[in-house]
C-alpha positions in Angstrom: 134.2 207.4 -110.0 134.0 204.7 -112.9 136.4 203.2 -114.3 136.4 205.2 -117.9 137.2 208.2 -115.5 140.1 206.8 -113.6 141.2 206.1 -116.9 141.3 209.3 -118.2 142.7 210.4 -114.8 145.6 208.1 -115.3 148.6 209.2 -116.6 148.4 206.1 -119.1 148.8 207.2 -123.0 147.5 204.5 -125.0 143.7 203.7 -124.0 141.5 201.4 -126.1 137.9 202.7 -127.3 136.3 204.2 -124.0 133.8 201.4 -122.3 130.0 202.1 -121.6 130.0 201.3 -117.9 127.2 200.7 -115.9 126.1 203.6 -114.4 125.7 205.4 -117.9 123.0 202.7 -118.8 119.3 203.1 -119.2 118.8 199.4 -117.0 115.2 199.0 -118.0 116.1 199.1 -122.2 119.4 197.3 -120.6 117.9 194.0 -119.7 114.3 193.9 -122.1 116.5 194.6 -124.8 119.4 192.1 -123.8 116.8 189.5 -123.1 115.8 189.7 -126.9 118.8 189.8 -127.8 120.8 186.7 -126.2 117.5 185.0 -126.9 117.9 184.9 -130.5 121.7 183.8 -130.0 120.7 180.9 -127.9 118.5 179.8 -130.6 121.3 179.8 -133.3 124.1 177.8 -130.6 121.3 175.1 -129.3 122.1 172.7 -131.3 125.8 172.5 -130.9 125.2 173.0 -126.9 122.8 169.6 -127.5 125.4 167.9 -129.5 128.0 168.3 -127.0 125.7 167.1 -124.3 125.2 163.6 -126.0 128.7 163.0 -126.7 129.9 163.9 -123.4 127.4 161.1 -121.5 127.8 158.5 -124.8 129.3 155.0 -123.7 130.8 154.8 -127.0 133.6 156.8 -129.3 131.6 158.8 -131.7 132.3 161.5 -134.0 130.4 164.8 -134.1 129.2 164.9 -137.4 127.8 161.0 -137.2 126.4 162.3 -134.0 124.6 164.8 -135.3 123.9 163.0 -138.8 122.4 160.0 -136.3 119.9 163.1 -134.5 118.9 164.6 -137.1 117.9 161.1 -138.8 116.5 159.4 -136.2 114.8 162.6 -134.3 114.5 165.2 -137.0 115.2 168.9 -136.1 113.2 168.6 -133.1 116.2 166.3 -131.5 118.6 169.4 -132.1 116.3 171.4 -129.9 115.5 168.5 -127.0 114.6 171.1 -124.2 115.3 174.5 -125.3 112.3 175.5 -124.2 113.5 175.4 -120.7 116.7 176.3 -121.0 115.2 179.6 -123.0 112.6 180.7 -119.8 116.2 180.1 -117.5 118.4 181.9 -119.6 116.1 185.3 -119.3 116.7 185.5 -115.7 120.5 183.4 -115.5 121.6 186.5 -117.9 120.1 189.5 -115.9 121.7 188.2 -112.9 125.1 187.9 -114.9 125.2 191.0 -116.6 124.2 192.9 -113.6 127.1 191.1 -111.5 129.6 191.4 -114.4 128.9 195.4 -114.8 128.9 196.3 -111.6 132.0 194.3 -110.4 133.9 195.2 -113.4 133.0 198.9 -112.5 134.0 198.5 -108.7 137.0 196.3 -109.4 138.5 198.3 -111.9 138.1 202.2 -110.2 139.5 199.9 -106.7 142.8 199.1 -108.7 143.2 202.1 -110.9 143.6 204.1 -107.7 146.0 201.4 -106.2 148.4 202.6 -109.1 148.0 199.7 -111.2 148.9 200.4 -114.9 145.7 200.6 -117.4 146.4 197.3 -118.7 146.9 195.1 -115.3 144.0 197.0 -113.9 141.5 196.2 -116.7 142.5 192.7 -116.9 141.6 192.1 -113.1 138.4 194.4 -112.9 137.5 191.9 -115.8 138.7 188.1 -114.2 136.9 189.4 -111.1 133.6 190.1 -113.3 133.6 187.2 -114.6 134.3 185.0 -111.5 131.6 187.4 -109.6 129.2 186.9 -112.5 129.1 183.2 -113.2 128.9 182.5 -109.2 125.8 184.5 -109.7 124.0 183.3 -112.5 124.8 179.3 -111.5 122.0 180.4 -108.7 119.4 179.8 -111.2 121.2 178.0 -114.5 122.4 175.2 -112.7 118.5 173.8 -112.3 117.7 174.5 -116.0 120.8 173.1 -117.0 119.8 169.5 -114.8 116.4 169.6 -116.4 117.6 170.8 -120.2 120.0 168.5 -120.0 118.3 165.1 -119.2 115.6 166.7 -121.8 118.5 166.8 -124.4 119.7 163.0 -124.4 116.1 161.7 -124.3 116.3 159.0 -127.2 119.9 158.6 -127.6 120.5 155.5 -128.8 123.6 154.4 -126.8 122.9 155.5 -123.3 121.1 153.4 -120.8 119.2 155.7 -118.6 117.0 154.6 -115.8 113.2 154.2 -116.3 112.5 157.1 -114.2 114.1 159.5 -116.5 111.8 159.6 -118.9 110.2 163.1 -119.0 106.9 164.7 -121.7 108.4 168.7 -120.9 110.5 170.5 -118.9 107.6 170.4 -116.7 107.3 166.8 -116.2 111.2 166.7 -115.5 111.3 169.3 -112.8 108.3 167.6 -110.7 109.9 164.3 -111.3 113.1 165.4 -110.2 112.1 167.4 -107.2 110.1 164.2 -105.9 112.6 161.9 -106.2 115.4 163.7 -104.9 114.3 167.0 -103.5 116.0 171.0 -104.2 119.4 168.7 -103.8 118.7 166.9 -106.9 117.7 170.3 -109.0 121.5 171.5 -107.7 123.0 168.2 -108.8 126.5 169.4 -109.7 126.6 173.3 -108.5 129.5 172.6 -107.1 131.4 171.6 -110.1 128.9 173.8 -111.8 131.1 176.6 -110.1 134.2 175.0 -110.5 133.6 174.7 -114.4 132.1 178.1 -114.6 133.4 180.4 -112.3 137.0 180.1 -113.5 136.2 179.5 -117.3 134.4 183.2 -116.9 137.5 184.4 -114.9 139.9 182.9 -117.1 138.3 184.3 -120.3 137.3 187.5 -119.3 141.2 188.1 -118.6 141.7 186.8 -121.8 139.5 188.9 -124.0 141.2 191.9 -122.3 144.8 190.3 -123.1 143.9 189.2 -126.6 142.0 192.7 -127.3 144.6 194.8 -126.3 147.1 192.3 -128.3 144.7 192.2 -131.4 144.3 196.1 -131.4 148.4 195.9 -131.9 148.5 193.6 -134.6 146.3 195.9 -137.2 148.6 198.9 -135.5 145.9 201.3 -134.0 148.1 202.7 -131.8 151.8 203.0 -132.3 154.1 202.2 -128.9 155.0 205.5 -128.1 150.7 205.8 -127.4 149.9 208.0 -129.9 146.6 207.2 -132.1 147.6 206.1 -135.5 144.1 205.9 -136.1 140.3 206.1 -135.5 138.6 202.7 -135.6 135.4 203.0 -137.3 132.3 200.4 -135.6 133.0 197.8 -138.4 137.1 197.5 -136.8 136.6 197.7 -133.3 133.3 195.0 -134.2 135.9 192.8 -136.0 138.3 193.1 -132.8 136.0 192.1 -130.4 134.4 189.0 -132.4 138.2 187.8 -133.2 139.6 188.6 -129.8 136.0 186.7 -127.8 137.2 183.6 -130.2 140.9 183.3 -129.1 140.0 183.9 -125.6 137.1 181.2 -126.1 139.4 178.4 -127.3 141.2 178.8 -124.3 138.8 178.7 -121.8 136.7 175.7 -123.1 140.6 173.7 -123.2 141.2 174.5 -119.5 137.8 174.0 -118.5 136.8 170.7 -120.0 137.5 168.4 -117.9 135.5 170.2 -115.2 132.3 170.4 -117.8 132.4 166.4 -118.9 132.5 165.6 -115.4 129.5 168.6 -114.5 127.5 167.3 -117.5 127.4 163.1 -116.6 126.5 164.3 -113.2 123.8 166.7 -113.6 121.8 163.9 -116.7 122.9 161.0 -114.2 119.8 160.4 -111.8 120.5 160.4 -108.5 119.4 157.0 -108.1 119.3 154.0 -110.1 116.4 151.7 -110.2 117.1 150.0 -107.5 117.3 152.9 -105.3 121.0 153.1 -105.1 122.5 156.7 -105.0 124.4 158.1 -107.7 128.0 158.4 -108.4 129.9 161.2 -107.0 132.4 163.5 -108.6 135.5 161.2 -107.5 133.7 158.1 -109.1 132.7 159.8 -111.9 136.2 160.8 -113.3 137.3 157.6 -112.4 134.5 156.1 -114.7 135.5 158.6 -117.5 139.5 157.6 -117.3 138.4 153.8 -117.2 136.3 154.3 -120.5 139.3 156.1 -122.4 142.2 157.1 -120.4 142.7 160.9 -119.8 140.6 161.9 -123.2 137.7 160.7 -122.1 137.4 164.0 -119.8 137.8 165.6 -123.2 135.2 164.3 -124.7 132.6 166.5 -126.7 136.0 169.3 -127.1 135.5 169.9 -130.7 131.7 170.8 -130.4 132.7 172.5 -127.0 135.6 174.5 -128.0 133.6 175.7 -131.2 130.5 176.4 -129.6 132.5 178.8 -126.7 134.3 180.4 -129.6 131.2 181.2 -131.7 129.3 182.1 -128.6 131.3 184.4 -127.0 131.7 185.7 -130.6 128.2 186.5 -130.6 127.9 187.0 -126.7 130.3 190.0 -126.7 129.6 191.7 -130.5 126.1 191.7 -129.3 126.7 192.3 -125.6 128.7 195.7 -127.2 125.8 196.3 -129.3 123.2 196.3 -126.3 125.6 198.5 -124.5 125.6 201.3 -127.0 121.8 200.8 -127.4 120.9 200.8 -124.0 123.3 204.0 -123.5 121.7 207.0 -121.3 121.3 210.3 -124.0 123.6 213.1 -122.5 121.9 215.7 -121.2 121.2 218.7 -123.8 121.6 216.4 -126.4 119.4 215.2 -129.0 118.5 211.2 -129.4 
């Protein structure tokens, strides 16, 4: 039993426009089509993902238009794309395992609670924090080491970072071999476990909020009245619009909880392990003690403007396209014409 059917079961009035859940999916159109998809969005958010990067490991106060005046100078439009390469051949595989996680739990989770007597609302906004927790503990299995190697790729000529000699990497190539021989599989997983702890609750936390803010937004332009009657039928352009403006709220709030968690994750994972001379690294404890010694407490925010606006436009684009690949890669109903 899905969770569209419990729904319908449920003696809930007021539902919002019915889901595609993952056992009406063709998977095979699913994931070739959602590969092509979220590969043409990564292409348009690089740079911003980049931009945040450098300011996040930068010794120095800069703002994020000199920052990415000072790339675009000095490296040309090639500097906005340091390493997206790699990051694009991890992201094929990083999003399969997410979406698969995030559909199936989301399924699971929400029948499980429907039928615990949970109201429509309650249920839909755990079946979704428990997709999203389930889904970025999944994907981190394969993003966090093209996230270690994209990363030290992206702050390759920055002018005010001192990096050691060995991190100085030709491709994504050259930085994987060089990584795995000085520090092993360890130093390809450099900072999975705040990886995790940036990740797993940031998806949680706006996954719950998307549900929250798209039930709240669906109010505000009065689509259903509170007695649960339809006032009206949203047409694809509305319910587009809802979920765009809903992603974005629920966006901002994420990347504000979670950024502390991410400046830490980032210095880590474009830090060596060791220095040249063959000391280790610093840990997560030293780290955030580095970070509030540069600038207090805002140092951990560091990198928020480009980081708040690139969750927003992202899971903008994440979800109005996720949606889309949804209705594409819907199963025809039997007896029915395509």
């Amino acid at each position: 039993m899905s969770l569209r059917t419990a729904r319908e079961e449920s003696d809930e009035d007021m539902s919002l426009p019915a889901d595609i859940d993952w056992h009406m999916l063709d998977k095979s159109k699913f994931f070739f089509l959602g590969a092509a998809l979220f590969s043409g969005v990564s292409v348009a958010l690089y740079p911003i993902v980049v931009l945040k990067t450098r300011q996040q490991v930068s010794l120095s106060q800069v703002s994020s238009v000199r920052n990415a005046v000072s790339i675009f100078r000095h490296e040309g439009l090639c500097g906005l794309y340091r390493g997206f390469g790699t990051s694009l051949v991890g992201t094929i595989p990083a999003r399969a395992l997410y979406m698969t996680a995030l559909e199936v739990t989301k399924s699971n989770v929400g029948t499980a609670t429907v039928k615990l007597g949970l109201s429509e609302a309650s249920a839909s906004a755990i079946a979704n924090a428990s997709a999203g927790l389930s889904a970025a503990m999944a994907a981190q299995l394969v993003w966090t080491p093209v996230d270690v190697v994209s990363q030290r790729l992206m702050v390759q000529g920055q002018q005010n970072l001192k990096l050691p000699s060995a991190s100085k990497y030709q491709n994504g190539i050259d930085a994987f071999r060089k990584i795995l021989r000085a520090d092993g599989i360890r130093g390809l997983y450099r900072g999975f476990g705040i990886s995790i702890l940036t990740y797993a609750p940031s998806n949680a936390v706006w996954w719950a909020s998307y549900s929250v803010t798209q039930r709240l937004v669906w109010g505000g332009v009065s689509c259903y009245s509170e007695n649960g009657v339809n006032t009206l039928r949203p047409d694809s352009r509305t319910v587009i619009t809802v979920q765009g403006v809903s992603a974005a709220m629920a966006g901002g709030v994420s990347a504000v909880i979670t950024m502390p968690f991410d400046t830490i994750k980032t210095r880590l994972q474009v830090l060596d392990g060791r220095d040249d001379n063959g000391r280790r690294g610093p840990t997560i404890g030293q780290t955030f003690r580095n970070l509030v010694r540069e600038g207090g407490w805002l140092a951990c925010y560091k990198g928020l403007g480009p980081r708040a606006a690139s969750m927003s436009m992202s899971a903008t684009t994440m979800i109005t396209t996720y949606e889309l690949l949804k209705r594409l890669s819907a199963k025809t109903p039997e007896g029915s014409t395509p």
